[in-house]
N, C-alpha and C positions, 0 to 999 in steps of 0.2 A: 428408427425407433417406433415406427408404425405398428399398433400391437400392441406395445409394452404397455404394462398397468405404472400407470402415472401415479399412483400410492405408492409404490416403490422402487419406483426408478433409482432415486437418491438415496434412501436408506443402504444403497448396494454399494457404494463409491465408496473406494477404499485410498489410502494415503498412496500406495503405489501408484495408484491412477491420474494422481495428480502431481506428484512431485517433482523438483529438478535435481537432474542428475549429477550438475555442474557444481560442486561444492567451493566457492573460494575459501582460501585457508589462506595463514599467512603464522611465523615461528614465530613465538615470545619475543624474541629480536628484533622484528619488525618493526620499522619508527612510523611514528605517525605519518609522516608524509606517505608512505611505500602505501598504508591502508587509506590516505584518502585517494590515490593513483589506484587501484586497484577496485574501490566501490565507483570510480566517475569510471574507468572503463569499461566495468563488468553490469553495470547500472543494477548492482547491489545493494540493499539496507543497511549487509552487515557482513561482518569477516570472521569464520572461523579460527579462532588464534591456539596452534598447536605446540607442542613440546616434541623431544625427541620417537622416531617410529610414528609423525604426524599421531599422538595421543591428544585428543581434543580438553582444553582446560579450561576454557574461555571464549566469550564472543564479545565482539568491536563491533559498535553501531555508527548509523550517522550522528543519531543523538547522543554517543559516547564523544565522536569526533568534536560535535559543537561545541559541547561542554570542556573539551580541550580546549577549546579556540577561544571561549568565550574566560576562561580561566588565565589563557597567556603560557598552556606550555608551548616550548618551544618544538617544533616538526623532529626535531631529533630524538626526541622522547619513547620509548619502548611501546611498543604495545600494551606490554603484560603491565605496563601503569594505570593504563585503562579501563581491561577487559572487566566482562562482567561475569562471572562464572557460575556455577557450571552449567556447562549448555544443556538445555532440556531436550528430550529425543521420545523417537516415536517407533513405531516398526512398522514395515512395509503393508503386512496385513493388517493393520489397528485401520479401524475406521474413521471414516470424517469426521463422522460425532466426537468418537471419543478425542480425535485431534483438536478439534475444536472446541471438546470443553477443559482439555490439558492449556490447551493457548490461554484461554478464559481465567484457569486457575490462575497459574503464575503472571498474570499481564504483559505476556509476550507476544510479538508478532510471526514468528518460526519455530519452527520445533526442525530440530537436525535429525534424519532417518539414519537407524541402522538394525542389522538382522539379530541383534543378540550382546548382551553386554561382553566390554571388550573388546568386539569384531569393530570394525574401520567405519566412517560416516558414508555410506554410498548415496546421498539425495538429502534435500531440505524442501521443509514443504512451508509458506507463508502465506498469506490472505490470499495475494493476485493469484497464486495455484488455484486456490480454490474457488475463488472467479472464473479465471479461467476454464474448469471445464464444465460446470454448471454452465457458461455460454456455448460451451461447444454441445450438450446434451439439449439446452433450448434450439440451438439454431439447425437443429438435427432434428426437434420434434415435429410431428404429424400436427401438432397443435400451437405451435411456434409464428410469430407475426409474418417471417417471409412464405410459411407454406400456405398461411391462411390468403395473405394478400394477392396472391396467385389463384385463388377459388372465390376470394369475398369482393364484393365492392365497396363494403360499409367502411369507413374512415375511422371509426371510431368502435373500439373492441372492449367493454366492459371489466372481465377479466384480465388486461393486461395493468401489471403495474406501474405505479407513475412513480418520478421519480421523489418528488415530496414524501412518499409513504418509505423509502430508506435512507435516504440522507439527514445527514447531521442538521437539526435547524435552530442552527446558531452558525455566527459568522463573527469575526474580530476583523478588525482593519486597522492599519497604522498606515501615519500620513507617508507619504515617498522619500520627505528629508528626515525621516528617523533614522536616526543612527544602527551600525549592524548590532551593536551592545542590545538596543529595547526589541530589535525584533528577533533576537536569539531566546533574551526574558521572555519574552511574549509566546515563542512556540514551547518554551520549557515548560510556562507556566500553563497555558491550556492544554498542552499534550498534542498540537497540533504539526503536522509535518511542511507546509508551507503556510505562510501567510501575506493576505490581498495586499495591496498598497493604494494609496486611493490619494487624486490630487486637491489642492488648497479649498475647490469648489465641493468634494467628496465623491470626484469621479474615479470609476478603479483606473489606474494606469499600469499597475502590474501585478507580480505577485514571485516572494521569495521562498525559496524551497530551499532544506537542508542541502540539498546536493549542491544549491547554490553559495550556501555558505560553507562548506568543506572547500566547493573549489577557491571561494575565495581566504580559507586559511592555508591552502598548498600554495598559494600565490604569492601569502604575507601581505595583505591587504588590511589595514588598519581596523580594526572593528569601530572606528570610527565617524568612518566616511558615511555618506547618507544610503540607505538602502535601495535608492534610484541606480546607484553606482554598479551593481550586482543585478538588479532586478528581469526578471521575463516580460515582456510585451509584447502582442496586447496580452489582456490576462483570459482564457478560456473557460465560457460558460457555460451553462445550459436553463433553460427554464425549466422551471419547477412541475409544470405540468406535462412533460417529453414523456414519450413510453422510456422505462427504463433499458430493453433491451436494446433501445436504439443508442442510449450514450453509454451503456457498459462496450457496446460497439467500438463507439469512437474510442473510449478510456484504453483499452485493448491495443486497437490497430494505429491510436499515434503513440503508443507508450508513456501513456501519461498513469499514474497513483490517485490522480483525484481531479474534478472540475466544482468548480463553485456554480452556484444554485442562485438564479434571480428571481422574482415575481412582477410580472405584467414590463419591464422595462429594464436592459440590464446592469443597468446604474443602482438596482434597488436589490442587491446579495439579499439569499434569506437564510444561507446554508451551502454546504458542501459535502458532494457525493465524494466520496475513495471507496479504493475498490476493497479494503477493509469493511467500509459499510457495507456490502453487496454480501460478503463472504458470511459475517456476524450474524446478517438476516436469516443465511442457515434457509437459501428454499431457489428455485430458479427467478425467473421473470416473468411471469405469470400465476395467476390464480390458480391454474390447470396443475401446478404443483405444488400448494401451499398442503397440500393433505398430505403432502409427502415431503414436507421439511424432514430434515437429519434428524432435527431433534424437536419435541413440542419448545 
């Protein structure tokens, strides 16, 4: 990218540039277990739910799924009881911007690609898309933390941004013997996609993610049990003052959606980064692009 005028680098990114090709789909038919089997394989948000000639009518989330779980229907239950329709769509040459203030409009996380109404879904584009290649365009630039660190000795880079300037700063925690019933309420009611869990003293000891409660409604696991029962450990952080390009890094290469955010000690959460919040901000990982966000 050596050259390129950094005012416009970004404004140029178009939805084909980013999108995936792999679309999971799944027929009206489909019972609920088939689509939580299908997002814990494919490590999807969401399942395109089609009708006959694969015609798209609808989409199945994880947050669809919980809400099944947390409701008591049973895994035998149809999809098309669920879905959420109609699926929103983009086309291959619309631009980032305009994808992302379509996402913005409707408060959705995907928009389904296709070439022209009526033609077939060929790609889905969702935040981590659009993370995704804003880090491949930083980690490629002449002006980017690994080319500089290679020429600079200074430790400390002014225009890089931290990660407190994009992440969420708020944070919820429920204790670890919470039942899975309050920590279902709890991400329905903040909008959040996991949440910390933290022991009797208020130390974190884990943290549960939708993916973790679908797998434990494919299971038929009580929504009773305490959420220790299901829970991830340890729980994955970062401090609040990291360059961000360094943990949109990690977020990427261990396939993780989001790390929580501590200040001076990591007992003390301030907030949490997803790569939703990275995509939203609309700019790369440094200052060196902020003239050149997608959109003011």
């Amino acid at each position: 990218m050596t050259g390129q005028d950094h005012r416009q680098v970004l404004k140029g990114l178009r939805v084909q540039d980013a999108m995936r090709r792999l679309v999971t789909h799944l027929p009206t038919t489909a019972r609920l277990s088939e689509a939580c089997r299908t997002m814990i394989k494919y490590k999807v948000n969401a399942v395109l739910v089609t009708e006959a000639q694969q015609v798209p009518v609808g989409v199945v989330s994880k947050t669809d799924l919980m809400t099944a779980y947390y409701s008591g229907l049973p895994l035998g239950t149809e999809v098309a009881q669920i879905m959420v329709g109609p699926p929103r769509y983009c086309h291959p040459q619309d631009s980032l911007d305009t994808a992302l203030d379509r996402m913005r409009e409707f408060g959705i996380h995907r928009l389904y690609v296709t070439t022209g109404e009526g033609e077939a879904v060929c790609g889905v584009l969702a935040f981590p898309d659009i993370v995704g290649i804003l880090y491949r365009f930083c980690h490629r630039c002449d002006k980017s933390l690994l080319a500089r660190r290679k020429k600079e000795e200074a430790a400390v880079w002014p225009d890089q941004l931290m990660v407190r300037e994009v992440m969420t700063p708020q944070v919820h925690v429920l204790s670890a013997d919470t039942s899975l019933w309050e920590v279902m309420g709890s991400l329905a009611a903040y909008k959040f996609g996991a949440m910390p869990l933290v022991a009797a003293d208020g130390r974190p000891v884990g943290v549960v993610s939708k993916t973790d409660l679908i797998t434990a409604y494919l299971h038929a696991l009580s929504p009773d049990v305490p959420a220790r029962t299901i829970m991830n450990s340890p729980i994955l952080t970062c401090q609040q003052d990291e360059l961000l390009l360094e943990v949109i890094h990690r977020l990427i290469f261990w396939d993780l959606h989001r790390i929580f955010v501590y200040k001076d000690r990591p007992e003390a959460l301030v907030g949490v980064l997803s790569l939703s919040d990275a995509a939203r901000f609309r700019s790369g990982s440094c200052r060196a692009c902020l003239v050149s966000r997608i959109s003011p």
